[in-house]
mmCIF file of the N, C-alpha and C atoms, coordinates in Angstrom:
data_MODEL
# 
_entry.id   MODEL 
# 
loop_
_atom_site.group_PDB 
_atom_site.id 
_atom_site.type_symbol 
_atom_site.label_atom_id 
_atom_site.label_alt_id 
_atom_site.label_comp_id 
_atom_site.label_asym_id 
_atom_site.label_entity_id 
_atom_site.label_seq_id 
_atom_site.pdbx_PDB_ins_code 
_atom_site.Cartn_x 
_atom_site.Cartn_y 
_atom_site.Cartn_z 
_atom_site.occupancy 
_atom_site.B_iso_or_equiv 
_atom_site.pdbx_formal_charge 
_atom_site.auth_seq_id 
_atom_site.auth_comp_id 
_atom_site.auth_asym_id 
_atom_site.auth_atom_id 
_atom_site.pdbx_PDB_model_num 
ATOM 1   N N  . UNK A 1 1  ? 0.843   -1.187 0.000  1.00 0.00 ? 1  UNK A N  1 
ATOM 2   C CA . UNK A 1 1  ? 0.000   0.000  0.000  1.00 0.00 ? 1  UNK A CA 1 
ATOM 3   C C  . UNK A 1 1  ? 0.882   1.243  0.000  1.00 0.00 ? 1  UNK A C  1 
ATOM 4   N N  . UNK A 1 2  ? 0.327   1.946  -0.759 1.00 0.00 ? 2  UNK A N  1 
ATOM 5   C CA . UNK A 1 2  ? 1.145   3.681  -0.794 1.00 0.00 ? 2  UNK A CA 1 
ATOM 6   C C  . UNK A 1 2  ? 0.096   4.881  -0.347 1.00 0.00 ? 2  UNK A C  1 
ATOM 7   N N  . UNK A 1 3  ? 0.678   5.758  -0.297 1.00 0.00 ? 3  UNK A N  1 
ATOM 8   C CA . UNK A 1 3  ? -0.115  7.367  0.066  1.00 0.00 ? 3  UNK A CA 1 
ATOM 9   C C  . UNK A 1 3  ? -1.675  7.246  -0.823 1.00 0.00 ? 3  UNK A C  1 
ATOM 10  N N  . UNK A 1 4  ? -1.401  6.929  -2.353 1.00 0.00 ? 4  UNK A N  1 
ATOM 11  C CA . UNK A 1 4  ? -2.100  7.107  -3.438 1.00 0.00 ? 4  UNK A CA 1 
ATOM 12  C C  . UNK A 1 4  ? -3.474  5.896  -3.198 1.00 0.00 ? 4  UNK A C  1 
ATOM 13  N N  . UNK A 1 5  ? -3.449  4.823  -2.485 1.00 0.00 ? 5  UNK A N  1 
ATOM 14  C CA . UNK A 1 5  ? -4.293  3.698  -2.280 1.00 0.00 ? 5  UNK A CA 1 
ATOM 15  C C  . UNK A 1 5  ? -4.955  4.236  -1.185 1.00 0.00 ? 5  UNK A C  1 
ATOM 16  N N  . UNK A 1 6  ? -6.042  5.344  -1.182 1.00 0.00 ? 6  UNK A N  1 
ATOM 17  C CA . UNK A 1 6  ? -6.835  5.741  -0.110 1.00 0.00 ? 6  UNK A CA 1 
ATOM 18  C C  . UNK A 1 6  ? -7.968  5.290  0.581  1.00 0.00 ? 6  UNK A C  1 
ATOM 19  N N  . UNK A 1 7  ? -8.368  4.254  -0.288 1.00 0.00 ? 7  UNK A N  1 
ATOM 20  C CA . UNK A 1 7  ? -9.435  3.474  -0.224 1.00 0.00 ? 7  UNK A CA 1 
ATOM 21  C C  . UNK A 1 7  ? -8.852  1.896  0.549  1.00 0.00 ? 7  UNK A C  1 
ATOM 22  N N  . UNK A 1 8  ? -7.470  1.415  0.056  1.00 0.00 ? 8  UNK A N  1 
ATOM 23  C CA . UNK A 1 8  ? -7.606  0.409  0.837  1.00 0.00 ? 8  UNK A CA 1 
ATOM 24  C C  . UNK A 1 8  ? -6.745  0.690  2.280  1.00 0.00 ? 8  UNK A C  1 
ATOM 25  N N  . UNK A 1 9  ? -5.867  1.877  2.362  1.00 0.00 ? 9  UNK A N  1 
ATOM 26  C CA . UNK A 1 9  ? -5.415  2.049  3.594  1.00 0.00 ? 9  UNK A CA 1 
ATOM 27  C C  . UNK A 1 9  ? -6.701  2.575  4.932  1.00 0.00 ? 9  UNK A C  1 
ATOM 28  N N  . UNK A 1 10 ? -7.800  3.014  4.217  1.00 0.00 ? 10 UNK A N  1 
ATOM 29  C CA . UNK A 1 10 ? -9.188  3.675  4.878  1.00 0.00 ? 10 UNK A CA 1 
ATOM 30  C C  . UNK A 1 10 ? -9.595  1.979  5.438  1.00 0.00 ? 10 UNK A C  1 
ATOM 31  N N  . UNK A 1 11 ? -9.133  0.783  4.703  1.00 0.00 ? 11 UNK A N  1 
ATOM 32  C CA . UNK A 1 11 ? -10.058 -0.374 5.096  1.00 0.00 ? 11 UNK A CA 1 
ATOM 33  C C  . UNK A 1 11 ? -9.054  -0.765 6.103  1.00 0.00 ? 11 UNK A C  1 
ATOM 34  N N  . UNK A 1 12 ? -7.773  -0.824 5.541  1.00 0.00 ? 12 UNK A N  1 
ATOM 35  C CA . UNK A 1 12 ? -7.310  -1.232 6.588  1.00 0.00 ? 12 UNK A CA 1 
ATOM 36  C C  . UNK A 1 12 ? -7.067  -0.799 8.386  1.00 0.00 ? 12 UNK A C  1 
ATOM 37  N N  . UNK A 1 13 ? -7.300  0.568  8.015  1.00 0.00 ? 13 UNK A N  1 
ATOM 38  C CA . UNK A 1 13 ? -7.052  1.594  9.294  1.00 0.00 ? 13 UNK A CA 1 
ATOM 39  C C  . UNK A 1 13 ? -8.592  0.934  10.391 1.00 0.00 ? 13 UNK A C  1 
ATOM 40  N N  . UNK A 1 14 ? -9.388  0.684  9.330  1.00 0.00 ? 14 UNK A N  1 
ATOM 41  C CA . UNK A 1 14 ? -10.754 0.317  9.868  1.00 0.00 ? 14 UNK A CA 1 
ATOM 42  C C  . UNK A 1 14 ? -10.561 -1.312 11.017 1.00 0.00 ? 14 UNK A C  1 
ATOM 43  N N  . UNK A 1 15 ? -9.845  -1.768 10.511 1.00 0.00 ? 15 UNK A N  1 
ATOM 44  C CA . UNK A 1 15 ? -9.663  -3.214 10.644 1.00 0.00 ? 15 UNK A CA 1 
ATOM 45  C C  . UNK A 1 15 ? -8.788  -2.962 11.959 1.00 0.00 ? 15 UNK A C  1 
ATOM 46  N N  . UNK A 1 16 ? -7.450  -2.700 11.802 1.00 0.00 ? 16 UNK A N  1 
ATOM 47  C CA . UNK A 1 16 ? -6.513  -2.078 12.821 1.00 0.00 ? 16 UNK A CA 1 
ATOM 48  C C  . UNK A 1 16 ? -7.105  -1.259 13.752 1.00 0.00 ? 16 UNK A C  1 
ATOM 49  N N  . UNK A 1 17 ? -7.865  -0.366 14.142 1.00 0.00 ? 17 UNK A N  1 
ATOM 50  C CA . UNK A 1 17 ? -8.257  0.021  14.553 1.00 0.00 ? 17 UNK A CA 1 
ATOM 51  C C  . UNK A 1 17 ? -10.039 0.684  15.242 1.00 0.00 ? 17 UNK A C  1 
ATOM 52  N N  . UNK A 1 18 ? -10.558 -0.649 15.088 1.00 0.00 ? 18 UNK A N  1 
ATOM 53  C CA . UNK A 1 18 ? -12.083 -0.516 15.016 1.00 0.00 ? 18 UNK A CA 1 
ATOM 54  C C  . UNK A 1 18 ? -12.592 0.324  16.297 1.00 0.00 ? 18 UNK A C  1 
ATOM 55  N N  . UNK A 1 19 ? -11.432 0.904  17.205 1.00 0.00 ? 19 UNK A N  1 
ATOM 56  C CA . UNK A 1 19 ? -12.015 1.786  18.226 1.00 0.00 ? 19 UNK A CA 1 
ATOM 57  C C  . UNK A 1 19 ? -11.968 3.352  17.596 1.00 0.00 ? 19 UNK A C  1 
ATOM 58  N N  . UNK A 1 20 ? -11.264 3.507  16.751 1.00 0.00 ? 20 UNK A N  1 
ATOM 59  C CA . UNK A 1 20 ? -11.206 5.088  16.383 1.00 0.00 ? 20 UNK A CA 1 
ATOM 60  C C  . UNK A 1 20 ? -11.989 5.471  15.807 1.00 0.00 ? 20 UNK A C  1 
ATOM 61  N N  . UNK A 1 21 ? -12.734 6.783  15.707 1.00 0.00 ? 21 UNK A N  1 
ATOM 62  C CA . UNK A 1 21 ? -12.969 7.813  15.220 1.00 0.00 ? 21 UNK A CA 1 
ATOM 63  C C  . UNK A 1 21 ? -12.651 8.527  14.058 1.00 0.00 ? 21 UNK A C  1 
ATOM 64  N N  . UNK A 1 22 ? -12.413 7.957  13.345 1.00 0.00 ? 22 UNK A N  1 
ATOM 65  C CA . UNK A 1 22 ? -11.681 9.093  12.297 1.00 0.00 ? 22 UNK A CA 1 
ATOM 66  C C  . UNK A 1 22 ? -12.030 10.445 11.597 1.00 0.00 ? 22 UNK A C  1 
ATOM 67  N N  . UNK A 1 23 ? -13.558 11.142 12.471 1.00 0.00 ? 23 UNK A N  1 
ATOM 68  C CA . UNK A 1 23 ? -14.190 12.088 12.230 1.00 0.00 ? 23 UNK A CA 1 
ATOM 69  C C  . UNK A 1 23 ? -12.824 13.622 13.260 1.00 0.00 ? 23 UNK A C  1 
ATOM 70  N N  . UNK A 1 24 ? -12.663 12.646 14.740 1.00 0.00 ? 24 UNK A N  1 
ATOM 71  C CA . UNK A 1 24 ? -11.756 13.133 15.441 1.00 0.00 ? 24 UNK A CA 1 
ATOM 72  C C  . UNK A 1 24 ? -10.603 13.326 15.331 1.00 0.00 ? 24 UNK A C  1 
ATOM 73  N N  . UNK A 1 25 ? -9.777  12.596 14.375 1.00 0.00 ? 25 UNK A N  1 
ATOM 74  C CA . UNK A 1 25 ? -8.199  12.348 14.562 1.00 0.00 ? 25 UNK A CA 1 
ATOM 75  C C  . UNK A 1 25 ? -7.888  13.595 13.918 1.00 0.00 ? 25 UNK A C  1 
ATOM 76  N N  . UNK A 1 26 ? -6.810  13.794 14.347 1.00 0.00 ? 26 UNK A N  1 
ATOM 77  C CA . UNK A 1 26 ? -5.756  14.922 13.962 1.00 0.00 ? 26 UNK A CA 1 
ATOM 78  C C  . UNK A 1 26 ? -5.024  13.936 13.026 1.00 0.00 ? 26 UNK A C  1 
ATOM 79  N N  . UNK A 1 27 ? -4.570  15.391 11.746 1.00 0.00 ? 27 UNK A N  1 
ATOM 80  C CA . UNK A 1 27 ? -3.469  14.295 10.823 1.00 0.00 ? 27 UNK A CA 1 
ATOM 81  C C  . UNK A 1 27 ? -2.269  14.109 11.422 1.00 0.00 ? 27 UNK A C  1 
ATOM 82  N N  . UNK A 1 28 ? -1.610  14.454 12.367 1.00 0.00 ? 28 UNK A N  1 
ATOM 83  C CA . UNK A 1 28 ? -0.858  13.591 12.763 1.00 0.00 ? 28 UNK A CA 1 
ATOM 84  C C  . UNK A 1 28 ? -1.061  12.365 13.299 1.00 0.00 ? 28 UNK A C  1 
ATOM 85  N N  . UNK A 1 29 ? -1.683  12.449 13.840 1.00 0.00 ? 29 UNK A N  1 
ATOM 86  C CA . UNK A 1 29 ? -2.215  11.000 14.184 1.00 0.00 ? 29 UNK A CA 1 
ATOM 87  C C  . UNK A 1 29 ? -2.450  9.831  13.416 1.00 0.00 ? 29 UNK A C  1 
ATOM 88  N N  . UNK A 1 30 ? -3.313  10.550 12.756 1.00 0.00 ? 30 UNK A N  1 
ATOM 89  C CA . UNK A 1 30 ? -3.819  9.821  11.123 1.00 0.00 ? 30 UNK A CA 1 
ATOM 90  C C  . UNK A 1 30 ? -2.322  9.021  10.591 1.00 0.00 ? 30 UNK A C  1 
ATOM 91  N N  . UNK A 1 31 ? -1.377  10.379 10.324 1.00 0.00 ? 31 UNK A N  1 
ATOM 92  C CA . UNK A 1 31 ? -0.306  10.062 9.469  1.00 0.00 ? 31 UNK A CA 1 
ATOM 93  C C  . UNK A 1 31 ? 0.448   9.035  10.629 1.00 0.00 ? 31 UNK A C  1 
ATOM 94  N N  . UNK A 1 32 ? 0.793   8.899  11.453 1.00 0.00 ? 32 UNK A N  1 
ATOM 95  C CA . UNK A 1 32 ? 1.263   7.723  12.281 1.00 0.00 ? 32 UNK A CA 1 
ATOM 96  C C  . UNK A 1 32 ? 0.458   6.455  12.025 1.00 0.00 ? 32 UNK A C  1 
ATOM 97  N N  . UNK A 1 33 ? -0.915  6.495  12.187 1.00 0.00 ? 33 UNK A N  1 
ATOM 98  C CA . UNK A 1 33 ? -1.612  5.037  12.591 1.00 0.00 ? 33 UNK A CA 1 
ATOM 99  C C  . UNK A 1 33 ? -1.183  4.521  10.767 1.00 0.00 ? 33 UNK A C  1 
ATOM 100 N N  . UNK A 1 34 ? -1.315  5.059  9.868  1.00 0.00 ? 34 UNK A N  1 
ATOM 101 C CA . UNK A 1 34 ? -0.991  4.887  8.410  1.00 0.00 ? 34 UNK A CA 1 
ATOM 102 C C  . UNK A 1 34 ? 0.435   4.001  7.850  1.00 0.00 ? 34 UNK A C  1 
ATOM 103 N N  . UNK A 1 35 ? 0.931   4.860  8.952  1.00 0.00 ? 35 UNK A N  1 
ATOM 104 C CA . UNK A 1 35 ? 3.028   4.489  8.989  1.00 0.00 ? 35 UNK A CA 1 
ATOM 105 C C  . UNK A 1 35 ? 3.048   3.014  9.207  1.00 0.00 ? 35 UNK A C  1 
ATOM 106 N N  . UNK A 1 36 ? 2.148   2.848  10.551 1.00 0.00 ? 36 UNK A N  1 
ATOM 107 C CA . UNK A 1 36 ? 2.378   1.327  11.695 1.00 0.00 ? 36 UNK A CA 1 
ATOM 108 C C  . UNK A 1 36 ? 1.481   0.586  11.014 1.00 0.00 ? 36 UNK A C  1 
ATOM 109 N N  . UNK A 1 37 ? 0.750   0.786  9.540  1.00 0.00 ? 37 UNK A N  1 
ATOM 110 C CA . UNK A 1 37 ? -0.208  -0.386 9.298  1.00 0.00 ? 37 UNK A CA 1 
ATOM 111 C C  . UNK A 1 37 ? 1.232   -1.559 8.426  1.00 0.00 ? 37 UNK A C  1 
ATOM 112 N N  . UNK A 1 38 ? 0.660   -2.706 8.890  1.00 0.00 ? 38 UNK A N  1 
ATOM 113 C CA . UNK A 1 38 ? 1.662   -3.939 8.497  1.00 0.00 ? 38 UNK A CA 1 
ATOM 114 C C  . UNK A 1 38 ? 1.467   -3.568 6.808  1.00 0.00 ? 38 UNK A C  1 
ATOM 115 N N  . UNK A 1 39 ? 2.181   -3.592 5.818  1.00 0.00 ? 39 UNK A N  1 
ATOM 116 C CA . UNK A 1 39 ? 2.224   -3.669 4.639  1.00 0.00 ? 39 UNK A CA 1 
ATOM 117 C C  . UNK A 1 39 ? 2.248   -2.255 3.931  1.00 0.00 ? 39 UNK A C  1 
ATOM 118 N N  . UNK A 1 40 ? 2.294   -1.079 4.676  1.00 0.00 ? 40 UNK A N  1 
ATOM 119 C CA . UNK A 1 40 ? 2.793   0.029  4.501  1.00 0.00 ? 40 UNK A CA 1 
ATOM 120 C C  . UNK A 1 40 ? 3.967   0.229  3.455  1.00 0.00 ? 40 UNK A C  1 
ATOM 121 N N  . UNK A 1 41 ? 3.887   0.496  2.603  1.00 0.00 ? 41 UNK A N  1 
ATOM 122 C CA . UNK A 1 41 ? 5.414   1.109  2.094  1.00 0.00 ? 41 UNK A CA 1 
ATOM 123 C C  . UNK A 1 41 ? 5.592   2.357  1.644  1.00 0.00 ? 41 UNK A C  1 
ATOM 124 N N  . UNK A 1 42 ? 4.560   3.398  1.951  1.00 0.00 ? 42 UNK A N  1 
ATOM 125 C CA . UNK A 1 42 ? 4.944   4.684  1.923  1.00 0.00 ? 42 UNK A CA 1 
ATOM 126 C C  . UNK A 1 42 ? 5.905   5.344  2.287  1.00 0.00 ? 42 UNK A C  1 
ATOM 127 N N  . UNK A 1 43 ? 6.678   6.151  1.392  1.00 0.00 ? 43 UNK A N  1 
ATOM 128 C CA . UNK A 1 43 ? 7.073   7.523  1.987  1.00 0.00 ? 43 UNK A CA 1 
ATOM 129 C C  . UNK A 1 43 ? 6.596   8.248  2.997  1.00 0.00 ? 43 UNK A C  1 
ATOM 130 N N  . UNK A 1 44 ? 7.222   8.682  4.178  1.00 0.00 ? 44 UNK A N  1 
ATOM 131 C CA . UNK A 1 44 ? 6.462   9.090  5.505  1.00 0.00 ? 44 UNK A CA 1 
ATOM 132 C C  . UNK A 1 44 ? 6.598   10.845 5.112  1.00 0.00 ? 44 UNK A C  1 
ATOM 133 N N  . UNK A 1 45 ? 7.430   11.303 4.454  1.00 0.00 ? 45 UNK A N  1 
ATOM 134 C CA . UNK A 1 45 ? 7.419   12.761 3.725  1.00 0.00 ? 45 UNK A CA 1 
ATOM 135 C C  . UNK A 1 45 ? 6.957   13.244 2.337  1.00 0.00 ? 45 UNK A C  1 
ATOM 136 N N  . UNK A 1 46 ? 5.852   12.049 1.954  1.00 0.00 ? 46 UNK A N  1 
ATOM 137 C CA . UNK A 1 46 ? 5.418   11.932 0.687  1.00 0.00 ? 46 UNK A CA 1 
ATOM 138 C C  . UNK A 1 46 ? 3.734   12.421 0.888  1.00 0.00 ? 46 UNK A C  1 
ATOM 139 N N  . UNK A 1 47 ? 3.507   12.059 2.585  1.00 0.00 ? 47 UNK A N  1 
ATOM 140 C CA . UNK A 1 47 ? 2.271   12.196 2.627  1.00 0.00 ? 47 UNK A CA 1 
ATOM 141 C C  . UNK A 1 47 ? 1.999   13.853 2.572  1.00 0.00 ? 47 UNK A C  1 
ATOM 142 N N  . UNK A 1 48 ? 0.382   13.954 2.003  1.00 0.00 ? 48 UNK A N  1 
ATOM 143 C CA . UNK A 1 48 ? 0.164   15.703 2.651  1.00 0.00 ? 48 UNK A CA 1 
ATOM 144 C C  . UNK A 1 48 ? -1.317  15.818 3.071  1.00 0.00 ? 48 UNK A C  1 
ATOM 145 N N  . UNK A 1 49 ? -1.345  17.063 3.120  1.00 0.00 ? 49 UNK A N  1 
ATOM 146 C CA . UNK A 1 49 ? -3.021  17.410 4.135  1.00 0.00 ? 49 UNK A CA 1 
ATOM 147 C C  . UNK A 1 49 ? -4.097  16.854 2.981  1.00 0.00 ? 49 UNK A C  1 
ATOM 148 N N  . UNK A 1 50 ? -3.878  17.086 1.411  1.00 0.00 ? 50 UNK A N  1 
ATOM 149 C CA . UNK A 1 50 ? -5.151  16.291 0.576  1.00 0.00 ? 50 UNK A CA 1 
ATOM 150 C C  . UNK A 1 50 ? -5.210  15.064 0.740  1.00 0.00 ? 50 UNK A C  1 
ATOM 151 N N  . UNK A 1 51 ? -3.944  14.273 1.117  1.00 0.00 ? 51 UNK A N  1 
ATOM 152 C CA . UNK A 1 51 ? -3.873  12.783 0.920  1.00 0.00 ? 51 UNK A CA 1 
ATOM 153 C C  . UNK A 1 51 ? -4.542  12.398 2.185  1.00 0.00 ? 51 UNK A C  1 
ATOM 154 N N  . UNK A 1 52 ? -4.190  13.177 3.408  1.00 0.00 ? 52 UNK A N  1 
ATOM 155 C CA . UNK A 1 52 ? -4.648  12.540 4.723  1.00 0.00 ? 52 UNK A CA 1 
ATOM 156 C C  . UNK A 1 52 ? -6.160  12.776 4.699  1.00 0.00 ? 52 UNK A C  1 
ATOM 157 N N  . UNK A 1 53 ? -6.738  13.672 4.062  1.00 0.00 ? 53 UNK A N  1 
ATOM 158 C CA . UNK A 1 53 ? -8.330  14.031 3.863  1.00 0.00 ? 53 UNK A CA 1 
ATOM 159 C C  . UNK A 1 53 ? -8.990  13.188 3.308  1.00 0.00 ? 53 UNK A C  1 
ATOM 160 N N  . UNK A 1 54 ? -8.098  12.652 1.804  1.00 0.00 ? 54 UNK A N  1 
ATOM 161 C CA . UNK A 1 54 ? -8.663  11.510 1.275  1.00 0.00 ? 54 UNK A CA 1 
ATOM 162 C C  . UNK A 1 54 ? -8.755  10.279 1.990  1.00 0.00 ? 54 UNK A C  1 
ATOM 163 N N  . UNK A 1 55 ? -7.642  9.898  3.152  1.00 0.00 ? 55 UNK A N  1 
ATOM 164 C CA . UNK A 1 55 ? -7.951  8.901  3.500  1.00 0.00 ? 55 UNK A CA 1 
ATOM 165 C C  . UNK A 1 55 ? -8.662  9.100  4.818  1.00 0.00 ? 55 UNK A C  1 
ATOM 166 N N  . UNK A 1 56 ? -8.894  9.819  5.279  1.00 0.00 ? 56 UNK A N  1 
ATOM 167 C CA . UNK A 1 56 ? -9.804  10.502 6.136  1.00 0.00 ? 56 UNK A CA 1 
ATOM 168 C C  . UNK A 1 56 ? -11.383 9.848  5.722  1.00 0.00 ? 56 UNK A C  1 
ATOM 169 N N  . UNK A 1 57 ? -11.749 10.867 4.654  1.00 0.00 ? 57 UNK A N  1 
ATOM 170 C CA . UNK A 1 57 ? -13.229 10.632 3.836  1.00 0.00 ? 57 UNK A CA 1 
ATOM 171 C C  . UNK A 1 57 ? -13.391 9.543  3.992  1.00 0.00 ? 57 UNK A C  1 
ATOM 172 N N  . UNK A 1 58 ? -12.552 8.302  3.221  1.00 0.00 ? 58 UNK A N  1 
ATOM 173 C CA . UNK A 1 58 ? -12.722 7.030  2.775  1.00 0.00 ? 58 UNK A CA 1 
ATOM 174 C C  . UNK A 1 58 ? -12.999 6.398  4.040  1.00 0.00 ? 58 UNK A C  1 
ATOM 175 N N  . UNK A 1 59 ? -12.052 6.438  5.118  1.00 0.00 ? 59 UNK A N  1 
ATOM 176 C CA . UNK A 1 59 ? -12.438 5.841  6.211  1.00 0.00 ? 59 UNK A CA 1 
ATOM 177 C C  . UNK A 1 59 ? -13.729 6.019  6.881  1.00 0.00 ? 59 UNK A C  1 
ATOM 178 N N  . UNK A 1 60 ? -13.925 7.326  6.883  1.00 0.00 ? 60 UNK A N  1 
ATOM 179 C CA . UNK A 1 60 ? -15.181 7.547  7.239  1.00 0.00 ? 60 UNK A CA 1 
ATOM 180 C C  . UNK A 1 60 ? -16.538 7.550  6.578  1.00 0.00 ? 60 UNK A C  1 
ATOM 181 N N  . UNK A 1 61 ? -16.243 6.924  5.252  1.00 0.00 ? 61 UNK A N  1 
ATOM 182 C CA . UNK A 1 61 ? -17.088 6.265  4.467  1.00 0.00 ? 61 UNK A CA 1 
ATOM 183 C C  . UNK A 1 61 ? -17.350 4.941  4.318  1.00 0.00 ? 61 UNK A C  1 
ATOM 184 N N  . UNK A 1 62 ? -16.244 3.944  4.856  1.00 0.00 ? 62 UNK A N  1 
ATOM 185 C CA . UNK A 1 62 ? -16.460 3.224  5.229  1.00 0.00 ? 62 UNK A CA 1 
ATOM 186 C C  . UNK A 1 62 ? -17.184 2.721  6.140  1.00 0.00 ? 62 UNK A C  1 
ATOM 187 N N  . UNK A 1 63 ? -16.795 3.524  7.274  1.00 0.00 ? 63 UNK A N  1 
ATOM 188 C CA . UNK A 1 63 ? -17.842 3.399  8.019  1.00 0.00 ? 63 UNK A CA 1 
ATOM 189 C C  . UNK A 1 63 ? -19.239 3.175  8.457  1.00 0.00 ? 63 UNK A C  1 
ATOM 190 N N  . UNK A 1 64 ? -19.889 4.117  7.126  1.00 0.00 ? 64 UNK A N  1 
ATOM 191 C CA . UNK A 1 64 ? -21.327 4.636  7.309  1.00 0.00 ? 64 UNK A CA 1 
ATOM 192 C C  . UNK A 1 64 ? -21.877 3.376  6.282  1.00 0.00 ? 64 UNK A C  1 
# 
């Protein structure tokens, strides 16, 4: 998974983390829980505020 796969890092964040909020998180936060998902291979200075929004949305579209 990379920055650009917003949809499946949103599933996975879901999975990893079925107690969070992601209406709440701060992007830092965001951008950490993203880093520590197993199969990660992003650039950690590649990410930015549209990418974390996108995976923001998605997660929280998942959700609903």
């Amino acid at each position: 998974m990379n920055w650009t796969d917003s949809l499946d890092v949103a599933i996975a964040l879901s999975e990893a983390h079925p107690e969070a909020d992601p209406r709440t998180l701060v992007f830092t936060d965001l951008h950490n829980m993203v880093l520590a998902l197993p199969g990660f291979t992003g650039d950690p200075k590649r990410s930015g505020e549209r990418i974390l929004e996108a995976i923001q949305q998605a997660w929280i579209d998942e959700l609903d």
